[in-house]
VOPAGU-2260 file (C-alpha; in pm, 1 decimal, decimal comma):
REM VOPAGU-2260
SITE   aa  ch    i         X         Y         Z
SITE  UNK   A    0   -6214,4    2639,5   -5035,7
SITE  UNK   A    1   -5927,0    2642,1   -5250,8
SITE  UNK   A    2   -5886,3    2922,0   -5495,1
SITE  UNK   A    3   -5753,8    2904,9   -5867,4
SITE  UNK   A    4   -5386,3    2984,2   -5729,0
SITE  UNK   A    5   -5409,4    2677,4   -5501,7
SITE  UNK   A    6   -5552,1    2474,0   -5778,9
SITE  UNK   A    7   -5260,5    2481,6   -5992,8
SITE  UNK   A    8   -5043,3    2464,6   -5691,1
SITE  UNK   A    9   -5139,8    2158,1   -5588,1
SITE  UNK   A   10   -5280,7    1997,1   -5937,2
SITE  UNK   A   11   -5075,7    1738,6   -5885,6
SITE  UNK   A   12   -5230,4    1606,5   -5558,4
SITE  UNK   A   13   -5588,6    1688,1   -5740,6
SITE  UNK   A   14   -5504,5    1478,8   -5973,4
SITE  UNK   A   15   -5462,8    1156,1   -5768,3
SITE  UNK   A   16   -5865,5    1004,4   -5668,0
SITE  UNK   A   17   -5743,9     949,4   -5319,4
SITE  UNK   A   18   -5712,2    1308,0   -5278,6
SITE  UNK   A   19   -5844,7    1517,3   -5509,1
SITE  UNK   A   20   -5997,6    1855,5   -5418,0
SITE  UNK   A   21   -6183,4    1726,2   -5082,4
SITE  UNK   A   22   -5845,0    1593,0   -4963,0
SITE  UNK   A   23   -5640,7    1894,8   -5056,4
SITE  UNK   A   24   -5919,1    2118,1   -4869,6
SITE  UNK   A   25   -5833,3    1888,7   -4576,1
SITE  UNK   A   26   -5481,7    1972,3   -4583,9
SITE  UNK   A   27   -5504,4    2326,8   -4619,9
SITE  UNK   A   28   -5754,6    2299,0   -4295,5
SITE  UNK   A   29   -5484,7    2090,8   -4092,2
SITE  UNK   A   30   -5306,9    2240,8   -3852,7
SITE  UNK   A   31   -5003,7    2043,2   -3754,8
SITE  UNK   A   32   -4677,0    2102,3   -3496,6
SITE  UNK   A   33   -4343,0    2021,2   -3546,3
SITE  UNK   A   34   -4092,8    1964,6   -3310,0
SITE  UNK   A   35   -3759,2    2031,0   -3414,3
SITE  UNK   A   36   -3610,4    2248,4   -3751,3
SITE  UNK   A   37   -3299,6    2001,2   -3725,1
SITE  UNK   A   38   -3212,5    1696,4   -3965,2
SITE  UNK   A   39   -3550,3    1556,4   -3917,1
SITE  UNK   A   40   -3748,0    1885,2   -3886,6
SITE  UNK   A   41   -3630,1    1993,6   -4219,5
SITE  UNK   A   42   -3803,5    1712,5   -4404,1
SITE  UNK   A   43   -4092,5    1718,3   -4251,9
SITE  UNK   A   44   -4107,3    2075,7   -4286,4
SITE  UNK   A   45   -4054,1    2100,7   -4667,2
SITE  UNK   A   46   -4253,6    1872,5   -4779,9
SITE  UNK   A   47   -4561,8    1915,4   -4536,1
SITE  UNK   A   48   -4554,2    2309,5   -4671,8
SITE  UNK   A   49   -4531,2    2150,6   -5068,4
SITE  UNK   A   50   -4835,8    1942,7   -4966,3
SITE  UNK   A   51   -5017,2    2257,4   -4844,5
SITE  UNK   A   52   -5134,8    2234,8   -4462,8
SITE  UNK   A   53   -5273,6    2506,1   -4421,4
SITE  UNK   A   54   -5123,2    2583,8   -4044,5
SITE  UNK   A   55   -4764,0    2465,5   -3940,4
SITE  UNK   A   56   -4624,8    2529,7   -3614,7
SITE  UNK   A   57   -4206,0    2518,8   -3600,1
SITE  UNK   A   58   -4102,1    2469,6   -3191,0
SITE  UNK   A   59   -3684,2    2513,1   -3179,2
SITE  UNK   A   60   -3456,0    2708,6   -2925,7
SITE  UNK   A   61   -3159,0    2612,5   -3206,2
SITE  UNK   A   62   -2931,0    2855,6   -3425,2
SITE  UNK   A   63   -2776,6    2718,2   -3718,9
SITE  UNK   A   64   -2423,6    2583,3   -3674,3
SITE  UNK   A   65   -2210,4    2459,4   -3950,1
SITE  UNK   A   66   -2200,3    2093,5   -3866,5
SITE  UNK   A   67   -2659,6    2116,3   -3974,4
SITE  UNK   A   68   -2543,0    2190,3   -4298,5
SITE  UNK   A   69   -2457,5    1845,3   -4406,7
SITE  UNK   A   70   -2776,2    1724,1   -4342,5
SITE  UNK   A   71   -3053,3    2035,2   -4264,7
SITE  UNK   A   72   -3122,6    2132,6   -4593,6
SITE  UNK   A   73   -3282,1    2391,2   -4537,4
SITE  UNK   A   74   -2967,1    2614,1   -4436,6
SITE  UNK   A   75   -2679,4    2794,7   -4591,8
SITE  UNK   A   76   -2385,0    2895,1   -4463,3
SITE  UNK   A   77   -2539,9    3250,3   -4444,1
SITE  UNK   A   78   -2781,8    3172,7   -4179,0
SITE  UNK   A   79   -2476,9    3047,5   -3899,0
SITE  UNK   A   80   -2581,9    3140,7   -3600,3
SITE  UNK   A   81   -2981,3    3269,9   -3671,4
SITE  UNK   A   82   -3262,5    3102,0   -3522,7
SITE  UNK   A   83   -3343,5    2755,4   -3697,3
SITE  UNK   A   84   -3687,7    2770,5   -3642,4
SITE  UNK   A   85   -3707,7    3156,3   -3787,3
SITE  UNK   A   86   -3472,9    3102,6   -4060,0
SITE  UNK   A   87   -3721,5    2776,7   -4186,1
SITE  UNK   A   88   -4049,1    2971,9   -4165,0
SITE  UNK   A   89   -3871,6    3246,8   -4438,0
SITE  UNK   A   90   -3725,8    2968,7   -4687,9
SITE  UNK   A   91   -4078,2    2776,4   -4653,6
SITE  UNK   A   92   -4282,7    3117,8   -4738,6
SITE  UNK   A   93   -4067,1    3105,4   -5080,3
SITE  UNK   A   94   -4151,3    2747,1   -5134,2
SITE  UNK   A   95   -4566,1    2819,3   -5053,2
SITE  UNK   A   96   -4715,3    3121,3   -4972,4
SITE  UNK   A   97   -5069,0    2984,5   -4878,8
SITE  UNK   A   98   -4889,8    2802,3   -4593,7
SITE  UNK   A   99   -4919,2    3039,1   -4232,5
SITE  UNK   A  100   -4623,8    2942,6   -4036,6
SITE  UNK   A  101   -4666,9    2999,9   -3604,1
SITE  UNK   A  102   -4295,1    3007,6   -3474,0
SITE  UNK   A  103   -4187,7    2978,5   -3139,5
SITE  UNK   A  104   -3842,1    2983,2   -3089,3
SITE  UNK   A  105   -3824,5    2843,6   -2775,5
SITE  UNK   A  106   -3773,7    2510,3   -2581,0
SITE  UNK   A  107   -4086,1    2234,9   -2504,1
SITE  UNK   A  108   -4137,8    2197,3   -2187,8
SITE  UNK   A  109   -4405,6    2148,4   -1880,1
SITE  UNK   A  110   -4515,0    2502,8   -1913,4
SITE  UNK   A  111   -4560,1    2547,4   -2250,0
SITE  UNK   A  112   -4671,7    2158,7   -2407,9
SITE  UNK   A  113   -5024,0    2134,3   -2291,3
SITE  UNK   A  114   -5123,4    2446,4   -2392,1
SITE  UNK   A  115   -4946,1    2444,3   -2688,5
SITE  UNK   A  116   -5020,2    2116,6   -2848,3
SITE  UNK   A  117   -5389,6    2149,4   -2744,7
SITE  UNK   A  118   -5412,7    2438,3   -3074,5
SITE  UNK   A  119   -5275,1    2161,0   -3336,6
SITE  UNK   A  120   -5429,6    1852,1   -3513,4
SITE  UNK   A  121   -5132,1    1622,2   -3484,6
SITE  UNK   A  122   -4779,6    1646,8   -3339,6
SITE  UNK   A  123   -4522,5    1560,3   -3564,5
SITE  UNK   A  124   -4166,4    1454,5   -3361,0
SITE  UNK   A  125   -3819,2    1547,5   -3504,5
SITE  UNK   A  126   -3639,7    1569,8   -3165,1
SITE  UNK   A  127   -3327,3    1427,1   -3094,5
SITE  UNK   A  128   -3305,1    1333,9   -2698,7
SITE  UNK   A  129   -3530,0    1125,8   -2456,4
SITE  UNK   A  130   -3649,6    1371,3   -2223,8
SITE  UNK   A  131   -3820,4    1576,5   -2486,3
SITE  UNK   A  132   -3959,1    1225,7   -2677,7
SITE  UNK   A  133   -4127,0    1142,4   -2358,9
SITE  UNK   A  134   -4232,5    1481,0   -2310,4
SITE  UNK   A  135   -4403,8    1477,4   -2631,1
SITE  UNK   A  136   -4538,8    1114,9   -2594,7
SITE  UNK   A  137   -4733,9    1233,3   -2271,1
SITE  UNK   A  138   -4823,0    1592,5   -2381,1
SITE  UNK   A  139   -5026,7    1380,2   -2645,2
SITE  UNK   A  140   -5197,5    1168,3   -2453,0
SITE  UNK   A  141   -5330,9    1415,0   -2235,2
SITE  UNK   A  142   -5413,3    1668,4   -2521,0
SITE  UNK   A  143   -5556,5    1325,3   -2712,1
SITE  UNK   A  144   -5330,6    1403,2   -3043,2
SITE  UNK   A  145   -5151,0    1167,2   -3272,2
SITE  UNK   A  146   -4797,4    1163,0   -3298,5
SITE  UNK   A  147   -4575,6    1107,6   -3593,7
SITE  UNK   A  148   -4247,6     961,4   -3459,2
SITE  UNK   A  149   -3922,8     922,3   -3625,4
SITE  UNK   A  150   -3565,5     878,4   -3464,8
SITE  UNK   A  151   -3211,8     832,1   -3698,9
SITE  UNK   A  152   -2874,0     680,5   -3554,8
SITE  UNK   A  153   -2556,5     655,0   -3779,4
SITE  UNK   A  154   -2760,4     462,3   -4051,8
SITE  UNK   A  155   -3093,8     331,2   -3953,3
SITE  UNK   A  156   -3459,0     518,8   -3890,8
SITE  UNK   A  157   -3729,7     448,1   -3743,4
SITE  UNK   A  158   -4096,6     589,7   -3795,0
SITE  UNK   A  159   -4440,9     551,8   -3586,4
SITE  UNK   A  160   -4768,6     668,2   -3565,5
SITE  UNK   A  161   -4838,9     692,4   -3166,9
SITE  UNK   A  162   -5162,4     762,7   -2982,1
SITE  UNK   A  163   -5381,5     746,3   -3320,4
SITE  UNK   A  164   -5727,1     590,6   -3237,9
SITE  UNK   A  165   -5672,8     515,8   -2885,7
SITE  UNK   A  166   -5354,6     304,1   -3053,8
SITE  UNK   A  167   -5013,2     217,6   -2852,8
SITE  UNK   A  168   -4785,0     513,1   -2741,0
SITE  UNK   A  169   -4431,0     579,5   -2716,9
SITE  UNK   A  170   -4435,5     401,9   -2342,3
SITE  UNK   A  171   -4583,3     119,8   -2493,3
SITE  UNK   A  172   -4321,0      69,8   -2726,2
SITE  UNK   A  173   -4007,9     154,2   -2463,9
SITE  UNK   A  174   -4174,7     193,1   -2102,4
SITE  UNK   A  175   -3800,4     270,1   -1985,0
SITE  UNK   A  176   -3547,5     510,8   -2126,7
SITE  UNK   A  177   -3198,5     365,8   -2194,7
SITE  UNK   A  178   -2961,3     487,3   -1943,2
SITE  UNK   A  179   -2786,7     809,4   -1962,9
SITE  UNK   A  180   -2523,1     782,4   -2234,1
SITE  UNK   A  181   -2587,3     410,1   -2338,4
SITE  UNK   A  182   -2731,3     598,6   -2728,9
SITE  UNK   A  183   -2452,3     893,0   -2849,3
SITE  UNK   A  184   -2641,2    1174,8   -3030,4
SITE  UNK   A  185   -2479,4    1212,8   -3426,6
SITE  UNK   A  186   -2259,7    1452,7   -3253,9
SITE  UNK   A  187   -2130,0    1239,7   -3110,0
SITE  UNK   A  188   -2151,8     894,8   -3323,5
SITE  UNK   A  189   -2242,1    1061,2   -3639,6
SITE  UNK   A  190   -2518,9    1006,5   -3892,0
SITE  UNK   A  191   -2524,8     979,5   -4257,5
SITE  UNK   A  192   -2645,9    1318,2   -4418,5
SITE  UNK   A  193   -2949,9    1163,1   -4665,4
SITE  UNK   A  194   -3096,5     980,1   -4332,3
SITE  UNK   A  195   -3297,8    1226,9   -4177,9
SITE  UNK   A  196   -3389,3    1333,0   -4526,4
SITE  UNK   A  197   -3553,2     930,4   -4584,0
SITE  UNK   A  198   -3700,7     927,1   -4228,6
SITE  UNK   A  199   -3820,9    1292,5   -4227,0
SITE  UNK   A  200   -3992,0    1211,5   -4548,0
SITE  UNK   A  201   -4216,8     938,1   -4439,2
SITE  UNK   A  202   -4293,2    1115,8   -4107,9
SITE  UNK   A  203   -4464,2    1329,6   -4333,3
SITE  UNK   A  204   -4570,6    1058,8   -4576,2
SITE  UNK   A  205   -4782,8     948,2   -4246,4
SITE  UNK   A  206   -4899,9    1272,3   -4157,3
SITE  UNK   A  207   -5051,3    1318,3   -4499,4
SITE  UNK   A  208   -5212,7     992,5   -4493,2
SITE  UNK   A  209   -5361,9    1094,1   -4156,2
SITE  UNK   A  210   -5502,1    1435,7   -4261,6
SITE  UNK   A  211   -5640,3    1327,9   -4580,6
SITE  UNK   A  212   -5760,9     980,9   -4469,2
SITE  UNK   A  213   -5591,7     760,5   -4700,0
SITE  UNK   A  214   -5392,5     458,7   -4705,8
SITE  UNK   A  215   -5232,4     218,9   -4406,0
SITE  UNK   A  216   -5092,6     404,2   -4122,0
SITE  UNK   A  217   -4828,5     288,2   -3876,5
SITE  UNK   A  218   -5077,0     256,9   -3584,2
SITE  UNK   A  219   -4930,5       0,8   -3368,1
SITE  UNK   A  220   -4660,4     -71,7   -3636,0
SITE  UNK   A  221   -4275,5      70,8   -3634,1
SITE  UNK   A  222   -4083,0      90,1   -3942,7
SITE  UNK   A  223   -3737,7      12,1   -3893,6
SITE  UNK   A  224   -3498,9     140,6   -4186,4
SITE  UNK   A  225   -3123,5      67,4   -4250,5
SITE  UNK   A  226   -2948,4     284,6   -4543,8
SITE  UNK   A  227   -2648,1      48,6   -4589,4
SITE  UNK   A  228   -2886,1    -256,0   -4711,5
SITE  UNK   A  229   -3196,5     -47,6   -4774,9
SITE  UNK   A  230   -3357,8    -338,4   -4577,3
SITE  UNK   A  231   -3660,5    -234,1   -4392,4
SITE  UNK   A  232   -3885,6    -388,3   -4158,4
SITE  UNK   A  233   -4205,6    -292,0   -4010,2
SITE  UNK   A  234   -4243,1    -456,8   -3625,5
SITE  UNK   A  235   -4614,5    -475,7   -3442,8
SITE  UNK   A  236   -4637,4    -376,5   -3101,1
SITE  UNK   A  237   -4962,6    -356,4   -2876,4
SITE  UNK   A  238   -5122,2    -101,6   -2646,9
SITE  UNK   A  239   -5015,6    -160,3   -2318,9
SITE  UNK   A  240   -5319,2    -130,3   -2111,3
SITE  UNK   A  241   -5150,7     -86,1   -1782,4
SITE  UNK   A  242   -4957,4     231,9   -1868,4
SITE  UNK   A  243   -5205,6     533,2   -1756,0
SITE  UNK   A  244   -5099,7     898,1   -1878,9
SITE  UNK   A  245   -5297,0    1176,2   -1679,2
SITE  UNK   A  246   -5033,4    1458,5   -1597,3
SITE  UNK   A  247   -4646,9    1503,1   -1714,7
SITE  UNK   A  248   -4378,1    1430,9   -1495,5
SITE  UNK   A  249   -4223,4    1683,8   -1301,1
SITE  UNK   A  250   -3856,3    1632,2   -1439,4
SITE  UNK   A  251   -3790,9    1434,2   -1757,0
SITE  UNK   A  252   -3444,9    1453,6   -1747,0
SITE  UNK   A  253   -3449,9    1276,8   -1417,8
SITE  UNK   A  254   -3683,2    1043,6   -1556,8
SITE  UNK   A  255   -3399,9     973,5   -1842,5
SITE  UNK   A  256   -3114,8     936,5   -1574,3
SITE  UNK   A  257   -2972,6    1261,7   -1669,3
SITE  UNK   A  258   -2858,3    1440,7   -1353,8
SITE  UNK   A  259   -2784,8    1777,8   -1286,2
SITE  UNK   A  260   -2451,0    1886,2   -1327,6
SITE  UNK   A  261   -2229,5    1835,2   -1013,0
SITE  UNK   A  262   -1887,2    1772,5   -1218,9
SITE  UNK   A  263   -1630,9    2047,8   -1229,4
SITE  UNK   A  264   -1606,0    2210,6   -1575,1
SITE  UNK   A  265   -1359,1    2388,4   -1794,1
SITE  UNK   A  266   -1394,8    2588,2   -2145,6
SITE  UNK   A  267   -1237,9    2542,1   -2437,4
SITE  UNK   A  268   -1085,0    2866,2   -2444,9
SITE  UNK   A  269    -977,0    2821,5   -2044,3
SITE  UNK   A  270    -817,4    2518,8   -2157,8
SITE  UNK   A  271    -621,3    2615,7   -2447,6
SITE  UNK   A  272    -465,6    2926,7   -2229,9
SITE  UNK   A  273    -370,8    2692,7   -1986,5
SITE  UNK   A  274    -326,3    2353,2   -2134,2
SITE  UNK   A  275      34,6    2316,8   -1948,0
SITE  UNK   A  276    -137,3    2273,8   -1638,1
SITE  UNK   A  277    -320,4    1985,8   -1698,4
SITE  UNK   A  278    -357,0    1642,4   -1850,5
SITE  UNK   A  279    -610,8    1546,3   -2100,1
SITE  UNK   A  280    -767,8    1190,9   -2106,3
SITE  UNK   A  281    -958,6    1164,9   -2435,1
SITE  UNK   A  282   -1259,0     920,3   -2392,5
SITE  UNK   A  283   -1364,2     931,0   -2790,4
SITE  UNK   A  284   -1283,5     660,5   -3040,6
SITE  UNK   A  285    -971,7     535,6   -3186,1
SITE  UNK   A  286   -1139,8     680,8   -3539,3
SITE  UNK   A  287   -1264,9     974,3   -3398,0
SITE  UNK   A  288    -957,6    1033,4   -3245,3
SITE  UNK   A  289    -697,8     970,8   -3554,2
SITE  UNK   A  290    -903,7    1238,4   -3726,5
SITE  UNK   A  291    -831,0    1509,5   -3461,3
SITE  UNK   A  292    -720,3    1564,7   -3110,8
SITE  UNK   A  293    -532,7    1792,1   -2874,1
SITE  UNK   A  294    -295,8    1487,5   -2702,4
SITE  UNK   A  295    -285,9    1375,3   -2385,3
SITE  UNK   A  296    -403,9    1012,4   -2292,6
SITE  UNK   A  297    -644,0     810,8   -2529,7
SITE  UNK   A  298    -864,9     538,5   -2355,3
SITE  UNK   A  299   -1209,8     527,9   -2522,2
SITE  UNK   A  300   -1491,9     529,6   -2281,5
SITE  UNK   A  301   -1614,1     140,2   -2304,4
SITE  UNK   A  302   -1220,4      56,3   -2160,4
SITE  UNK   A  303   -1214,5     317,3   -1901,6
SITE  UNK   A  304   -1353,9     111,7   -1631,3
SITE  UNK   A  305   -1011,4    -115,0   -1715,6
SITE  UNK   A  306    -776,8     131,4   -1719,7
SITE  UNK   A  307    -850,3     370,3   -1433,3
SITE  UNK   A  308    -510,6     303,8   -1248,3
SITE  UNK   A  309    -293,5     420,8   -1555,9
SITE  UNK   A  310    -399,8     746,5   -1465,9
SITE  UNK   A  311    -198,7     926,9   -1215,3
SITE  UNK   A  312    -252,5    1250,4    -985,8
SITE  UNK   A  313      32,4    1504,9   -1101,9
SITE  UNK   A  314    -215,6    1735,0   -1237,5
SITE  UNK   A  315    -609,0    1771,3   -1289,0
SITE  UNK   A  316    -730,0    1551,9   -1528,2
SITE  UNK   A  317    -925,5    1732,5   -1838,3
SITE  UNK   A  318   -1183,3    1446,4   -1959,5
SITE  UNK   A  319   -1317,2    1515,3   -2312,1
SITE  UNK   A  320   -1496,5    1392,2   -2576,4
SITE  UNK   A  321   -1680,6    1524,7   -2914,8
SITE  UNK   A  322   -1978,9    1706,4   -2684,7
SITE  UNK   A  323   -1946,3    1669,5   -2319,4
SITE  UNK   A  324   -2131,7    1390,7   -2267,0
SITE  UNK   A  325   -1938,4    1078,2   -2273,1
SITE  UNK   A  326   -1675,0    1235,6   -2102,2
SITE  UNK   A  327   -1894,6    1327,2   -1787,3
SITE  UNK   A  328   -1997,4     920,0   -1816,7
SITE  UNK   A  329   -1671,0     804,7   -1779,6
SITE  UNK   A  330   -1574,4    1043,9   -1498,0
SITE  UNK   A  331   -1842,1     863,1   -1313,5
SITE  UNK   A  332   -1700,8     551,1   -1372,0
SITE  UNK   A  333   -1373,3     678,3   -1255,6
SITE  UNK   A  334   -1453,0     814,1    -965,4
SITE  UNK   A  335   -1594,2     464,4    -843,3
SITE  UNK   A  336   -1247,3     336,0    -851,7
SITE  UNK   A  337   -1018,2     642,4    -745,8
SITE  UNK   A  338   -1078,1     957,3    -552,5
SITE  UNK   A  339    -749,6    1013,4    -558,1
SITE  UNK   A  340    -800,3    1232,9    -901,9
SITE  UNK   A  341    -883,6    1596,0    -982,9
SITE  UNK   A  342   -1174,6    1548,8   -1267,8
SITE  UNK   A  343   -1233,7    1812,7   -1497,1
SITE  UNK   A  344   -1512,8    1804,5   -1760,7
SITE  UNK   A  345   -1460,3    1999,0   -2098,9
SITE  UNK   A  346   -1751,8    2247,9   -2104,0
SITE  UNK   A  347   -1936,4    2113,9   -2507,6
SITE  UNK   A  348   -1641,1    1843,6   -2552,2
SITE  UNK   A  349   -1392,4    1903,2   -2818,2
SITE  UNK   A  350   -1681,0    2045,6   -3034,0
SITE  UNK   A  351   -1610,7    2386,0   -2884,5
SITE  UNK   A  352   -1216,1    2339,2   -2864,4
């Protein structure tokens, strides 16, 4: 029951027939898990806690870093360094104090998914890798809960609603992750800062709709998004009967083509005592690049394969880029064509430098 308090709270949603007091009872009954406090999680956070679900779980290993604060809202410079998912929970109490926020401020993964998603009514996604999207996907399937997807990249979205009334599931819409490095994280491409703020918001546009029981939700549908043309599109895909879920892999990041590391790494702080000893081969784009470097040889990584014998053996070769991820990719590609070369990865790319 809601008391007077919660009534004028929410007086607005009252209001509207569609929900009214039934549907705002519903809400404050929900209990719903989000994954991620980042650009997404913020979003969904806020305005799930203005709505008033009653239970919301915030999953995040993070800290805050100043490159969230152009796009997670929810952070100020104070909280640099502090736990995202800690840091959310306080600024959310301010915003609704009938809200009771779980926080676990700590990675998904095998151990703790199951058991985890198994106390929440849906699963709400604001991850930002593959491992941990198919992670989610399956922890669903098994736990049967719906899942609320979104994904951003430079300047489109894309939403879902996955595993909703025995409806498709992440697998059905990409059986196969893309391989390792072929889709740079926005640290590494970028993203516009009001993005994750558009998709964020209807990931918990559908999550509403699902708790209350209103409206047309994207079961079997995914809403495509592009903030340059404000174009959107909504594509229908089917369940895929021949993809059967009954335990989680044992390594996702295998799954995903990420390996374990076996390249030879350097710090940033290593590296600027001792920069004289090596060269540098800078794998990031010519625009990337022109706004800030440390020298050495530029060759962005989708030319490497064509210019691996303009490198010479004098000296180890540094390989960097903006996170340390492209820049292990193209040492694999090197080392196909030359073992001739010393190959050093920077340790968090030029992020850290």
């Amino acid at each position: 029951m809601l008391d007077k308090e919660e009534k004028i709270q929410y007086s607005r949603h009252i209001l509207l027939d569609e929900i009214g007091v039934d549907g705002q009872e519903k809400l404050k009954s929900a209990k719903v898990l989000v994954i991620g406090a980042g650009g997404l999680g913020c979003p969904i956070l806020q305005y799930l806690t203005a709505a008033g679900v009653g239970t919301i779980g915030i999953i995040d290993d993070d800290v805050v870093d100043k490159t969230n604060l152009q796009r997670q809202v929810l952070y100020t410079v104070d909280d640099i360094g502090r736990s995202k998912a800690k840091v959310a929970s306080e600024r959310l109490s301010g915003l609704n104090p009938f809200v009771f926020f779980k926080v676990y401020e700590e990675k998904l993964d095998n151990d703790n998914a199951l058991e985890l998603f198994s106390e929440y009514d849906i699963i709400v996604d604001g991850s930002d890798n593959f491992p941990t999207r198919y992670l989610v996907n399956d922890a669903c399937v098994i736990t049967d809960k719906p899942l609320v997807f979104g994904s951003i990249f430079k300047f489109q979205g894309q939403v879902s609603v996955l595993n909703y009334k025995n409806g498709p599931t992440y697998r059905c819409l990409f059986p196969n992750p893309p391989e390792q490095g072929a889709v740079p994280n926005c640290s590494e491409i970028g993203v516009l800062g009001v993005l994750p703020g558009i998709i964020g918001s209807l990931q918990a546009n559908e999550t509403i709709k699902i708790i209350v029981g209103i409206g047309e939700v994207l079961k079997g549908k995914l809403l495509y998004f592009d903030a340059l043309t404000l174009q959107q599109q909504t594509l229908s895909f089917n369940k895929n009967q021949n993809i059967d879920i009954d335990r989680l892999l044992d390594n996702y990041d295998f799954f995903c083509g990420i390996k374990p590391n076996t390249f030879e790494e350097i710090s940033a702080e290593e590296l600027k005592q001792n920069i004289e000893n090596y060269q540098i081969l800078d794998v990031r784009s010519p625009e990337e690049i022109d706004y800030f470097n440390i020298g050495g040889i530029h060759i962005p990584l989708d030319t490497v394969s064509s210019s691996v014998f303009e490198l010479n053996n004098e000296k180890p070769i540094v390989v960097c880029c903006q996170s340390g991820l492209r820049s292990k990719k193209a040492i694999e590609i090197i080392r196909k064509h030359r073992d001739d070369l010393h190959l050093i990865n920077l340790k968090d790319g030029l992020s850290a430098y």
